[in-house]
HTML snippet that shows the backbone in 3Dmol.js (N, CA, C, O; Angstrom):
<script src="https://3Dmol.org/build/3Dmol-min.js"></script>
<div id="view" style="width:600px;height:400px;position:relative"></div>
<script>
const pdb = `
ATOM      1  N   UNK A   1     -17.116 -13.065  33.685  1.00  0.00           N
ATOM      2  CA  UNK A   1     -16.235 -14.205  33.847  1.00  0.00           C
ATOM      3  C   UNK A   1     -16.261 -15.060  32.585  1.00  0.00           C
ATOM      4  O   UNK A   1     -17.276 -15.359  31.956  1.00  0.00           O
ATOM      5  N   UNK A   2     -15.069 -15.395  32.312  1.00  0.00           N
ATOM      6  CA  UNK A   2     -15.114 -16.261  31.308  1.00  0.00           C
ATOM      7  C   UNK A   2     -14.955 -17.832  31.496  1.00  0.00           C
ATOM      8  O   UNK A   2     -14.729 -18.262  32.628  1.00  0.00           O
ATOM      9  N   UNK A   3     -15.065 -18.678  30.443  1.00  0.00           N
ATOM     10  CA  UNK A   3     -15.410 -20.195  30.713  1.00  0.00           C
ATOM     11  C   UNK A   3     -14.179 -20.651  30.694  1.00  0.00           C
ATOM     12  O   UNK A   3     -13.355 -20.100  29.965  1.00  0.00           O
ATOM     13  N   UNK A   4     -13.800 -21.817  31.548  1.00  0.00           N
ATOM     14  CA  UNK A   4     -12.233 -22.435  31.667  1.00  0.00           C
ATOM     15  C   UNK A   4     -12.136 -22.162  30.337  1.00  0.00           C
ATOM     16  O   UNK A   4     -11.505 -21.235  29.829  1.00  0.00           O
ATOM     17  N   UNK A   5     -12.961 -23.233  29.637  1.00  0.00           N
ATOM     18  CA  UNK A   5     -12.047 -23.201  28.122  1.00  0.00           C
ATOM     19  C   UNK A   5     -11.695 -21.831  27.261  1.00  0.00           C
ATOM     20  O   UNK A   5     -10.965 -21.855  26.270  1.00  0.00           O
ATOM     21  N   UNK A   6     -12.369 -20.536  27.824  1.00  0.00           N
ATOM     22  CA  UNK A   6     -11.828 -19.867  27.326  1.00  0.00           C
ATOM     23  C   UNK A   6     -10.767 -18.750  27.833  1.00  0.00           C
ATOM     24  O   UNK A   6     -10.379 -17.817  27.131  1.00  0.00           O
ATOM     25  N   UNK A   7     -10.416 -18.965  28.990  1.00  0.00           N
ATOM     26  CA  UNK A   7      -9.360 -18.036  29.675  1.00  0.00           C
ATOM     27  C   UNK A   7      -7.592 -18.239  29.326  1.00  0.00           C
ATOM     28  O   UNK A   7      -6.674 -17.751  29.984  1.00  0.00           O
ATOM     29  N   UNK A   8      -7.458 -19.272  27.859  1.00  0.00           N
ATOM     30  CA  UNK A   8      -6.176 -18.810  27.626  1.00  0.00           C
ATOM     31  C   UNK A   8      -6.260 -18.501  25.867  1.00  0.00           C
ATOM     32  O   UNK A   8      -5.377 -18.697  25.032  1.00  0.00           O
ATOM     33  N   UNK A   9      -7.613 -17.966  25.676  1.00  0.00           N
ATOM     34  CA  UNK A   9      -7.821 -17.885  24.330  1.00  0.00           C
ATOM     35  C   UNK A   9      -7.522 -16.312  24.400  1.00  0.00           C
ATOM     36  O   UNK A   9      -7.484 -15.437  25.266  1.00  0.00           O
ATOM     37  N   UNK A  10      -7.268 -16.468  22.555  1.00  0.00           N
ATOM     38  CA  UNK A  10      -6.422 -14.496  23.005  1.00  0.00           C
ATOM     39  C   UNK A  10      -7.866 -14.108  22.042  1.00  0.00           C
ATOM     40  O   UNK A  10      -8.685 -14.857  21.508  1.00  0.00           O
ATOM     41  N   UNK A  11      -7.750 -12.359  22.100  1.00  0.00           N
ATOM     42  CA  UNK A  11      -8.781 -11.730  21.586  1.00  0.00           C
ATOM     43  C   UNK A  11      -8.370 -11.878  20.104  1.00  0.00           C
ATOM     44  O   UNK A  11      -7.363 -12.518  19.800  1.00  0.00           O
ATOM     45  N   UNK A  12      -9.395 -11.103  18.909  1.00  0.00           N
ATOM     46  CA  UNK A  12      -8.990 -10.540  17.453  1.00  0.00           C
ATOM     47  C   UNK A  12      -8.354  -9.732  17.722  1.00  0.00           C
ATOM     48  O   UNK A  12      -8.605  -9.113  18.756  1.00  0.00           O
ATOM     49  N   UNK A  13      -7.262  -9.380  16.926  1.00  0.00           N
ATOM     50  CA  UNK A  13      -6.796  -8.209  16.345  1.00  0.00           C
ATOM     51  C   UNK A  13      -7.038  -7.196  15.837  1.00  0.00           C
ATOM     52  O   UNK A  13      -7.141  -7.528  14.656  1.00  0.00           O
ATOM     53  N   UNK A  14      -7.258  -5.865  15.900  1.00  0.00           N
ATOM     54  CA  UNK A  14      -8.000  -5.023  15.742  1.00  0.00           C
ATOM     55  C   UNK A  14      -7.597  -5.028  13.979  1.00  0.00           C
ATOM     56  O   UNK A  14      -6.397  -5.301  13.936  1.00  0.00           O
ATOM     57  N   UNK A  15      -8.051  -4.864  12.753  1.00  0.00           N
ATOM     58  CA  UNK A  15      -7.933  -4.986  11.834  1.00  0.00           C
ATOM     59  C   UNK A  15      -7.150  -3.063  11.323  1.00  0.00           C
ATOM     60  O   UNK A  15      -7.647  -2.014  11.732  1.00  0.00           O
ATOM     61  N   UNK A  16      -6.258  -3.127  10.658  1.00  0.00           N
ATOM     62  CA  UNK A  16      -5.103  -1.594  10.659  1.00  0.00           C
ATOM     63  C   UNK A  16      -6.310  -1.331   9.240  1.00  0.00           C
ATOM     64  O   UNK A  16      -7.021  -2.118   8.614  1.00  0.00           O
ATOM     65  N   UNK A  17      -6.018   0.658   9.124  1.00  0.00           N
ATOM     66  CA  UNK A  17      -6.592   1.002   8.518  1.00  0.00           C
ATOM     67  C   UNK A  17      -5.943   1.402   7.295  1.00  0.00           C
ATOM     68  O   UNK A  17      -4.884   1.939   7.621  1.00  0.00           O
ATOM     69  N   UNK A  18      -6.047   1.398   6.316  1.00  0.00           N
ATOM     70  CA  UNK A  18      -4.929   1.727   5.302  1.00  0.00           C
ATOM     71  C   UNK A  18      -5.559   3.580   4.412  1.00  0.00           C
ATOM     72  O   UNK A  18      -6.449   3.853   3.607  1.00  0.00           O
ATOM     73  N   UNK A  19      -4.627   4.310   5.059  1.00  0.00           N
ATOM     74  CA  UNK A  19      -4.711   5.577   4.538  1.00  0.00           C
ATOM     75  C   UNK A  19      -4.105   6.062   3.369  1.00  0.00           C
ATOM     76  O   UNK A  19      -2.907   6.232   3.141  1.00  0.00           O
ATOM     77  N   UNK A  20      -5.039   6.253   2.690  1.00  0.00           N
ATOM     78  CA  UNK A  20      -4.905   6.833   0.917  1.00  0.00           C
ATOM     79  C   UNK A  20      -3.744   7.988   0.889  1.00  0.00           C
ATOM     80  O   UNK A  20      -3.654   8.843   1.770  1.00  0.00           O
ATOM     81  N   UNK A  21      -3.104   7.924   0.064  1.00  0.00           N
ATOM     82  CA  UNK A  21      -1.708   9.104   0.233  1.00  0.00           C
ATOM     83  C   UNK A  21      -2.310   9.806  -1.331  1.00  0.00           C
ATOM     84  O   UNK A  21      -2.467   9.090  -2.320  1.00  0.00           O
ATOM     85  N   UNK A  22      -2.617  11.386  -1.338  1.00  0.00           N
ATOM     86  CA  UNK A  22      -2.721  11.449  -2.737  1.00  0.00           C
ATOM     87  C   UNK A  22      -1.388  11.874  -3.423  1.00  0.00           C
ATOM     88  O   UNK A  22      -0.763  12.932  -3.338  1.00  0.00           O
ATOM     89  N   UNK A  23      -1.145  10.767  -4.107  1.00  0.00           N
ATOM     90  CA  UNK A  23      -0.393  11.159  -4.955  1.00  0.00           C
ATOM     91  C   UNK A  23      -0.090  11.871  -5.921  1.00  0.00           C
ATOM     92  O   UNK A  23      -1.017  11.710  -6.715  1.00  0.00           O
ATOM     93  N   UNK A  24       1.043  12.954  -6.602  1.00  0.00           N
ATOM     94  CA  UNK A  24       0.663  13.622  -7.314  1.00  0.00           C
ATOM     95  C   UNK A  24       2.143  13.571  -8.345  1.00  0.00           C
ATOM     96  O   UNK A  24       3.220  13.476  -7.757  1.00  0.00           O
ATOM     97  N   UNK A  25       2.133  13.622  -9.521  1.00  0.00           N
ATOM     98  CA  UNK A  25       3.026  13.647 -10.422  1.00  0.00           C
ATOM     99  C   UNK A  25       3.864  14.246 -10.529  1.00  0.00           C
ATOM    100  O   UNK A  25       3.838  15.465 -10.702  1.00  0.00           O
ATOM    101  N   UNK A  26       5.364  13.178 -10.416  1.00  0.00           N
ATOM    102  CA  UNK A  26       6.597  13.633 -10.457  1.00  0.00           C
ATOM    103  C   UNK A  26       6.732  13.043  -8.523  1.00  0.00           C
ATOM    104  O   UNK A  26       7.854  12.946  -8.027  1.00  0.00           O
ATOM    105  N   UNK A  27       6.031  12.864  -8.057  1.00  0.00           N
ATOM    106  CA  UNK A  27       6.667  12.048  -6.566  1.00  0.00           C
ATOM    107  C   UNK A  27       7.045  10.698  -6.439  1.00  0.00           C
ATOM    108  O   UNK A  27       6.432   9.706  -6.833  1.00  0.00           O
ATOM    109  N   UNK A  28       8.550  10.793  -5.610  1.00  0.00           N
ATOM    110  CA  UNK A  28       8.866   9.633  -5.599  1.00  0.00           C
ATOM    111  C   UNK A  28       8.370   8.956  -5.042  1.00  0.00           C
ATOM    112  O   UNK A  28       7.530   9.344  -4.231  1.00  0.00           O
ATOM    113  N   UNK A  29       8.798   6.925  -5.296  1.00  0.00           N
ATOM    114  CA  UNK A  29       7.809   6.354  -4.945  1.00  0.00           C
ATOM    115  C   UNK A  29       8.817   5.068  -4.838  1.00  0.00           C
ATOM    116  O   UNK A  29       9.870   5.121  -5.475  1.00  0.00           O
ATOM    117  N   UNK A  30       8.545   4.012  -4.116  1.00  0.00           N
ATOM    118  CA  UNK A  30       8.914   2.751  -4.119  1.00  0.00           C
ATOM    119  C   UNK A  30       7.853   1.358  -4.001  1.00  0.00           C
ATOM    120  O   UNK A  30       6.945   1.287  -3.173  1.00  0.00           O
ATOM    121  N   UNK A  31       8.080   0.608  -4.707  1.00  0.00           N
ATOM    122  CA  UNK A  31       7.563  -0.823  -5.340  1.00  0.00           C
ATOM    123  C   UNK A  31       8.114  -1.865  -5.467  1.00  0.00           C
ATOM    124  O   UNK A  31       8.813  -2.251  -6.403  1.00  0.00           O
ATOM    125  N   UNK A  32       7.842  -2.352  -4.577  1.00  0.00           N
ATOM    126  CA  UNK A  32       9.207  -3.876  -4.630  1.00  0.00           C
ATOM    127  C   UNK A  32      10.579  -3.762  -4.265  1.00  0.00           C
ATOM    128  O   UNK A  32      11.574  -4.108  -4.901  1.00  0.00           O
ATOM    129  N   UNK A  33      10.496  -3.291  -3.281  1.00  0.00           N
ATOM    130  CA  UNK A  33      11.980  -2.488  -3.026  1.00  0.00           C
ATOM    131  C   UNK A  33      12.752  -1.639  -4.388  1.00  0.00           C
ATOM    132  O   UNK A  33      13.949  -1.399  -4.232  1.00  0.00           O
ATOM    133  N   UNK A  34      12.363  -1.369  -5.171  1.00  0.00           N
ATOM    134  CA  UNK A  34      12.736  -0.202  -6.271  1.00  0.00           C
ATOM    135  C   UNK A  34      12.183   1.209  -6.014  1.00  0.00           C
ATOM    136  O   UNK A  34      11.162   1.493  -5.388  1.00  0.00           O
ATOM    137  N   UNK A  35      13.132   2.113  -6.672  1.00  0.00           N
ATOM    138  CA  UNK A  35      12.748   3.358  -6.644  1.00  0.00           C
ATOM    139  C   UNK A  35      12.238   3.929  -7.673  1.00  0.00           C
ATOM    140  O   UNK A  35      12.956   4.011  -8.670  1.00  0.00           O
ATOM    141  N   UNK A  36      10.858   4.482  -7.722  1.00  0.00           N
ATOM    142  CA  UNK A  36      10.837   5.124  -9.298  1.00  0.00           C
ATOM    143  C   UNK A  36      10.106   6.645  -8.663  1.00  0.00           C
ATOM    144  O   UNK A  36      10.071   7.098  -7.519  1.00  0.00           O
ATOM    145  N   UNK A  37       9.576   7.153  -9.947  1.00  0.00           N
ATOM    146  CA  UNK A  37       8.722   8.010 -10.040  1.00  0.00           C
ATOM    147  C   UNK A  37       6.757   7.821 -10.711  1.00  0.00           C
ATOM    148  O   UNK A  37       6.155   7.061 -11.469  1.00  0.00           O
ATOM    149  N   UNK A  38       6.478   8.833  -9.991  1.00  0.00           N
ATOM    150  CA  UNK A  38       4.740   8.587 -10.554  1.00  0.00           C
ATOM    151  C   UNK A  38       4.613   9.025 -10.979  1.00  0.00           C
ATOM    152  O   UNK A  38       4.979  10.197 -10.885  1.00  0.00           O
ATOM    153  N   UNK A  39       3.877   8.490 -12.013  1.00  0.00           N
ATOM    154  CA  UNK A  39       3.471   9.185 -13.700  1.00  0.00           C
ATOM    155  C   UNK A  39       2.065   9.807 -13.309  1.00  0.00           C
ATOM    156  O   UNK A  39       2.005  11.036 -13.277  1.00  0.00           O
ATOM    157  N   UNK A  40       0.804   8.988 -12.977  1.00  0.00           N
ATOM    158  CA  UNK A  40      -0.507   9.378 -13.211  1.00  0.00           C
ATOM    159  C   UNK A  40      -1.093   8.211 -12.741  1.00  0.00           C
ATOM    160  O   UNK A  40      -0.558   7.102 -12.740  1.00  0.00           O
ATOM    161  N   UNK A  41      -2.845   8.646 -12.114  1.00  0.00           N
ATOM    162  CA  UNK A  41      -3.098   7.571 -11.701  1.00  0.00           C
ATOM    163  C   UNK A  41      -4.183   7.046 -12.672  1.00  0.00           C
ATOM    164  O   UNK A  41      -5.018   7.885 -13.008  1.00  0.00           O
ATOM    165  N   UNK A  42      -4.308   5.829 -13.165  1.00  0.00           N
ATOM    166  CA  UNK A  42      -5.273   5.296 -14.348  1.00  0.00           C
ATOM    167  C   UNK A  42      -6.408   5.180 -13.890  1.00  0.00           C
ATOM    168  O   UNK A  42      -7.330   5.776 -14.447  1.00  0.00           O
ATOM    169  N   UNK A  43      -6.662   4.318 -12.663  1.00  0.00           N
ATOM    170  CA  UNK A  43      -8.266   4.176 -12.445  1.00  0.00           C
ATOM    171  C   UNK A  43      -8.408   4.539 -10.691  1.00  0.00           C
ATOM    172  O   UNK A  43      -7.399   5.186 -10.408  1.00  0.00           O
ATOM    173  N   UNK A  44      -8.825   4.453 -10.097  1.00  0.00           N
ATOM    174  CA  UNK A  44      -9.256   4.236  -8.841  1.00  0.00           C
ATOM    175  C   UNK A  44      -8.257   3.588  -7.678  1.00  0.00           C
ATOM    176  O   UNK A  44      -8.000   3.996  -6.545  1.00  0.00           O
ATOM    177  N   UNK A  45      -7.721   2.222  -8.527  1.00  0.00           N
ATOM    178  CA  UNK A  45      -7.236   1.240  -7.987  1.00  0.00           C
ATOM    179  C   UNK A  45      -5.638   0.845  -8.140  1.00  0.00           C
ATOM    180  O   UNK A  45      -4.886   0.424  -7.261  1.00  0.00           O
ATOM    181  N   UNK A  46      -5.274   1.190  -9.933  1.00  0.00           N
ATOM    182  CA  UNK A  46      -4.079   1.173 -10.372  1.00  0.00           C
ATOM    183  C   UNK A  46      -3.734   2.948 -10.900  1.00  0.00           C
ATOM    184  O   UNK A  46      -4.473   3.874 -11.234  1.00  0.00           O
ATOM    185  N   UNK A  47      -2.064   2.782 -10.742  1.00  0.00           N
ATOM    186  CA  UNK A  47      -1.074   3.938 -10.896  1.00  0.00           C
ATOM    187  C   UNK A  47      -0.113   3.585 -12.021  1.00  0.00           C
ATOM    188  O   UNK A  47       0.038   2.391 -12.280  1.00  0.00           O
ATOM    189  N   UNK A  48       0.543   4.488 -12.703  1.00  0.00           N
ATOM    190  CA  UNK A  48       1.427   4.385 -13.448  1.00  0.00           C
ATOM    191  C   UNK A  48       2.366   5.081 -13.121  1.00  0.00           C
ATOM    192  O   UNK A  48       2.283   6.293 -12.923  1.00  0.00           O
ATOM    193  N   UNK A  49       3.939   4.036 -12.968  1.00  0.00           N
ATOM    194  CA  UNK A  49       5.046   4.398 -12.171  1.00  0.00           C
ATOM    195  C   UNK A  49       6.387   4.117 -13.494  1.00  0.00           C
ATOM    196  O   UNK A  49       6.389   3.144 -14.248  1.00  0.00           O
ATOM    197  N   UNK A  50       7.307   5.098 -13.495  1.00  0.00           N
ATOM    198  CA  UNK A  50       8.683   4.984 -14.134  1.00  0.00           C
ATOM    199  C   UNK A  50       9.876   4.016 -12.977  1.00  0.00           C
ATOM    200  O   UNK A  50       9.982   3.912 -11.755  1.00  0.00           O
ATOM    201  N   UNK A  51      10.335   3.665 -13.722  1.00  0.00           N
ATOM    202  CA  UNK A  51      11.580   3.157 -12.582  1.00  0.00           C
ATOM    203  C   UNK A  51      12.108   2.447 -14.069  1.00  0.00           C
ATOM    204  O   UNK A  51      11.639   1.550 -14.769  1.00  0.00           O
ATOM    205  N   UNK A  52      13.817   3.671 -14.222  1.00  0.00           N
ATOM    206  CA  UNK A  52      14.684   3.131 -15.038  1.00  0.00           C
ATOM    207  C   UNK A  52      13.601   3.274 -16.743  1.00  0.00           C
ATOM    208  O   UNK A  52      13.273   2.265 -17.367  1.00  0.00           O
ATOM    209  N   UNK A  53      13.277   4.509 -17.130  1.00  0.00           N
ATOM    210  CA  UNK A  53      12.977   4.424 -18.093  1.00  0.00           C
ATOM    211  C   UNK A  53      11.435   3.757 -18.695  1.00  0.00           C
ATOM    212  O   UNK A  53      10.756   4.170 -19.635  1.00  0.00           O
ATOM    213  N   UNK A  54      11.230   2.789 -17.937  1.00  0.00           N
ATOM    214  CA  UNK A  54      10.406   1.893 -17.963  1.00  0.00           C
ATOM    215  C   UNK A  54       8.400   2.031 -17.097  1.00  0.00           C
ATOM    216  O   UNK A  54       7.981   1.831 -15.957  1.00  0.00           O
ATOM    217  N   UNK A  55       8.027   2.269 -17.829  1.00  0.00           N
ATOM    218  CA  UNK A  55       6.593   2.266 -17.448  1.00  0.00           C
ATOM    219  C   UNK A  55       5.843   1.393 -16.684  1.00  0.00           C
ATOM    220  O   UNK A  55       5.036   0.924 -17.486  1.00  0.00           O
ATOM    221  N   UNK A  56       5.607   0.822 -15.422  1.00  0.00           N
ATOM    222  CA  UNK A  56       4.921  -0.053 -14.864  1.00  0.00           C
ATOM    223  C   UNK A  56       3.369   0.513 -14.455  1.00  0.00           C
ATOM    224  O   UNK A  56       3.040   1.695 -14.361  1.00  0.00           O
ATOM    225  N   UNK A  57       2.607  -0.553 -14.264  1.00  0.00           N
ATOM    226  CA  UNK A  57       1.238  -0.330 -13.896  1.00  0.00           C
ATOM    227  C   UNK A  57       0.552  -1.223 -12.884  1.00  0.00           C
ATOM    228  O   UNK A  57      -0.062  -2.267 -13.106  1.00  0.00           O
ATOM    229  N   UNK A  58       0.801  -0.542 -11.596  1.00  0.00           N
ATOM    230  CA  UNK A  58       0.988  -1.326 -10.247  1.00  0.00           C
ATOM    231  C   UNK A  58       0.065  -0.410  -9.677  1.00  0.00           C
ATOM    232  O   UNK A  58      -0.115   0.777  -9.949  1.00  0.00           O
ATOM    233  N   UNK A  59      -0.791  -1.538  -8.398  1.00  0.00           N
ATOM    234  CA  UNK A  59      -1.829  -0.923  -7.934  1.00  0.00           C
ATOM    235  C   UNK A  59      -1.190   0.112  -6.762  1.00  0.00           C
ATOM    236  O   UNK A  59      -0.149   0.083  -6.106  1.00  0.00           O
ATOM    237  N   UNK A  60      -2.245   0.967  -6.825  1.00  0.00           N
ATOM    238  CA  UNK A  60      -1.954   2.018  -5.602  1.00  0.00           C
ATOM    239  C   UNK A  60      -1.676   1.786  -3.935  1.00  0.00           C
ATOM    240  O   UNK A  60      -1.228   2.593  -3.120  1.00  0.00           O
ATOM    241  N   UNK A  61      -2.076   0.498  -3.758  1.00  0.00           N
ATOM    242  CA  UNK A  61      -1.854  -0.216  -1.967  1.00  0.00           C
ATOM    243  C   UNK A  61      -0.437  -0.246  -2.116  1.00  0.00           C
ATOM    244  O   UNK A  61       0.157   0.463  -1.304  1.00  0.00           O
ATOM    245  N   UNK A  62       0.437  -1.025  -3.128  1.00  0.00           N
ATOM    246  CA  UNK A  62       0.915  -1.578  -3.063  1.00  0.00           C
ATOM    247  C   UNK A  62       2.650  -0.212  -3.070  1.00  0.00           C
ATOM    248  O   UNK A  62       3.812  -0.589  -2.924  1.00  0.00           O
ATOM    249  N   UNK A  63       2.347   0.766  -3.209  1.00  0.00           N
ATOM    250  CA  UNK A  63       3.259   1.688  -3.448  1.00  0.00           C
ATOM    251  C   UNK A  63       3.499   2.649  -2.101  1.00  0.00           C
ATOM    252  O   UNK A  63       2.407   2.978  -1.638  1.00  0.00           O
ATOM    253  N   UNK A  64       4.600   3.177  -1.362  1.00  0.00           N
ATOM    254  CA  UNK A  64       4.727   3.128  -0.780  1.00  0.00           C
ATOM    255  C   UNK A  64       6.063   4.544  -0.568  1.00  0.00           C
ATOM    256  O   UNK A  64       7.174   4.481  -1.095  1.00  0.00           O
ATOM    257  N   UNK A  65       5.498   5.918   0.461  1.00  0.00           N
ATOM    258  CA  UNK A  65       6.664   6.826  -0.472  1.00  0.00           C
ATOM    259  C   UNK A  65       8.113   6.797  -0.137  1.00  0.00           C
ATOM    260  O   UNK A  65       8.638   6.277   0.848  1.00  0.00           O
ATOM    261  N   UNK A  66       8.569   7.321  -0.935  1.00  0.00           N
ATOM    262  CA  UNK A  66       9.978   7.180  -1.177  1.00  0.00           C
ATOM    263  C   UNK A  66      10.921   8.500  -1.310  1.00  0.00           C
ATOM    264  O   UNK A  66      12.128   8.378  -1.516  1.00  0.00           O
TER     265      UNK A  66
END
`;
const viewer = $3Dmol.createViewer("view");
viewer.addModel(pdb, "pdb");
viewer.setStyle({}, {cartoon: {color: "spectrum"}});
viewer.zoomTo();
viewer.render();
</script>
């Protein structure tokens, strides 16, 4: 049984798990609502992505496939 004061308190939220995608060169990819391609991944944490010619270096959470 729980205490008055706590019977309209809600539970935690179970915290979501975020699953590693391996990426591999030449797959598409999206970042900020843009579309590019993946170059290579630099460290652990950050990736290197084309979109329009252009080289970006955006972390790996943050990419998303496309």
């Amino acid at each position: 049984m729980r205490k008055a004061s706590q019977k309209r308190s809600r539970r935690a939220e179970a915290p979501t798990a975020r699953v590693a995608i391996p990426w591999r060169q030449g797959d598409r990819v999206h970042w900020r609502d843009r579309a590019g391609i993946y170059r290579r991944d630099v460290d652990g944490e950050h990736a290197e992505i084309v979109i329009a010619e252009r080289v970006y270096r955006v972390r790996r959470v943050e990419l998303r496939p496309g």
